[in-house]
Phi, psi and omega in degrees: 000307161254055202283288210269024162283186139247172139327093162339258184227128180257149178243159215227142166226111163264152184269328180254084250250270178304335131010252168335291186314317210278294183339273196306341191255305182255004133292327177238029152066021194248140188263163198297176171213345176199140171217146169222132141279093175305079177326280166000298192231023136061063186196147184254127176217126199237133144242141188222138174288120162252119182077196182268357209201319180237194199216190173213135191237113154295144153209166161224164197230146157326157198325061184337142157300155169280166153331121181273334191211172171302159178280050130286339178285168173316126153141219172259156194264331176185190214213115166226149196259142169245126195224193206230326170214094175318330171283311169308310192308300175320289223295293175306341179249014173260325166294357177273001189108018226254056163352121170208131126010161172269163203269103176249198193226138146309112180283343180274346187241335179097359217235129183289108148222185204182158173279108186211152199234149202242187206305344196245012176054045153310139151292133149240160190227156152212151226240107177293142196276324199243151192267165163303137165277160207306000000 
């Protein structure tokens, strides 16, 4: 039924709204495309262009639960990025103050990738487009 869609959208709820906003916008670089304030329910709903095709809805809510655990636990395990050079990507969010992993290789894809965390310590991942040659 649903083989041949894409991703919309993921929606992300932050404990820190501007935080979050500065992060996803002026640290990973994705532009706004709608920002609202919901009075009503004292929220924030940010949509930002990830790629040509899907997006991500920010939102904050009055006093969120934290994370309970590492990704590993039930529920999503992470957020992955698809980028063209994994090593430049590291290099920019790590000058940017960005805590990020070293850089492994998928051993079943051959594909450069790593690990970051975003202000409420979401997993992110970004994900090299092209595998290593043999």
């Amino acid at each position: 039924m649903l083989s041949n869609c894409k991703i919309h959208h993921v929606a992300i709820i932050c404990s820190d709204y501007q935080r979050s906003r500065r992060f996803y916008t002026e640290t990973l670089g994705f532009k706004i495309l709608q920002e609202v304030y919901r009075a009503e329910r004292k929220s924030y709903k940010l949509d930002l262009q990830v790629g040509s095709h899907s997006q991500i809805e920010l939102f904050s809510f009055p006093a969120t639960p934290e994370r309970l655990s590492g990704p590993e636990a039930c529920g999503l395990r992470h957020l992955a990025f698809e980028v063209e050079d994994v090593a430049a990507v590291l290099a920019a969010l790590r000058a940017a103050g960005v805590e990020a992993e070293d850089i492994r290789v998928d051993e079943y894809t051959n594909k450069r990738f790593t690990f970051f965390r975003d202000p409420d310590m979401l997993p992110l991942e970004i994900y090299e487009r092209k595998a290593l040659s043999p």
